[in-house]
N, C-alpha and C positions, 0 to 999 in steps of 0.2 A: 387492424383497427388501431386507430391514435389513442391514447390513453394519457390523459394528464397525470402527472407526477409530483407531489409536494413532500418534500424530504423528511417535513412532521410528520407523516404519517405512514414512514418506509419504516419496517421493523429493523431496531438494532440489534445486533449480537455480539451476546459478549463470547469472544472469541478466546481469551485465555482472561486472569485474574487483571492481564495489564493495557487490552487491546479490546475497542469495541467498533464495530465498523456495520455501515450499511450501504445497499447494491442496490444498484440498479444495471439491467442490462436487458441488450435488445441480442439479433443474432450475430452480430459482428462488434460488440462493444460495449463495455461495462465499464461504468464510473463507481467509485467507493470512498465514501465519507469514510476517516476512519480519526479514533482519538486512543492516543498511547498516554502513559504514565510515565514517569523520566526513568530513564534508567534500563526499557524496556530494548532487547535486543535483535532484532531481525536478522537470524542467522544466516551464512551465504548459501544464498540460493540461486537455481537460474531455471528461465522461462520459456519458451519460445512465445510468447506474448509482449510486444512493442508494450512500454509502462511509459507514463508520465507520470509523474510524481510533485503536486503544488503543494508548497506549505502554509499553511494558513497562518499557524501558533506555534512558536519553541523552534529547535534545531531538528533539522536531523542528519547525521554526521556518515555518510555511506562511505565503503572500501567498493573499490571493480575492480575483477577479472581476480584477485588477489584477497586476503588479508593483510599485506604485507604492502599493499598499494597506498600510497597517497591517500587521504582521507580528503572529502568536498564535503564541507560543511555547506547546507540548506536554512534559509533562515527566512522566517516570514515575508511573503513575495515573490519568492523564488521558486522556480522551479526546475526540472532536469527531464530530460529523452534517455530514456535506458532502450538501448538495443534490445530485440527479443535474443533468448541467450547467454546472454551477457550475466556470469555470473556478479552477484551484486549481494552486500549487510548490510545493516542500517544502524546506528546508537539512534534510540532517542534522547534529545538532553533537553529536560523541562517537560512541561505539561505540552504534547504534541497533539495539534489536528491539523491532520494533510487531507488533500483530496489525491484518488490514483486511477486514472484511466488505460484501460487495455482494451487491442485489438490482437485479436480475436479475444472474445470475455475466456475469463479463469474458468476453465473444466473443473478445476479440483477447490476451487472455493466454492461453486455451485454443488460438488456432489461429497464438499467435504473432507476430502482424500487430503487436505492440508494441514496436514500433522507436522508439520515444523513450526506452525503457527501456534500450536495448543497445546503444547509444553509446560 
């Protein structure tokens, strides 16, 4: 069944003190509102989930494959295709709201198990 969707009325979560984010997803794909505090750090992690990653508001400053990598700053309008895999951190700098699409949707944001997040 088709079900309308209006992003007022998707519940947010607040995810740790710095991070609040909301989902939607169907069986193969999940979009996520999400708004960080500056300063906030997305440790490296990796996925087998293909990510995009649009930034609406503020930077956000990712390392790949590395910490030690070249930094690619993100800045409102911009966006990036992170490989599934592809180990990848994130800085925020400034008051951040991205949007983040994945295929296949996040198992472990769905059941929780994302404890790097909730730190």
């Amino acid at each position: 069944m088709i079900q309308k969707i209006n992003w007022a009325d998707v519940p947010e979560e607040q995810v740790n003190p710095s991070m609040k984010r909301k989902m939607i997803y169907g069986e193969k794909i999940m979009i996520a509102k999400m708004k960080f505090k500056d300063g906030f750090i997305v440790p490296m992690h990796s996925h087998e989930n293909e990510q995009i990653t649009q930034v609406q508001k503020g930077t956000i400053r990712f390392w790949f494959e590395t910490e030690d990598s070249d930094p690619v700053d993100l800045h409102a309008g911009d966006s990036v295709v992170i490989p599934g895999n592809l180990p990848h951190k994130a800085l925020m700098i400034g008051e951040v709201e991205e949007t983040d699409t994945w295929a296949p949707p996040r198992a472990d944001w769905l059941d929780g198990t994302d404890d790097y997040l909730k730190r």
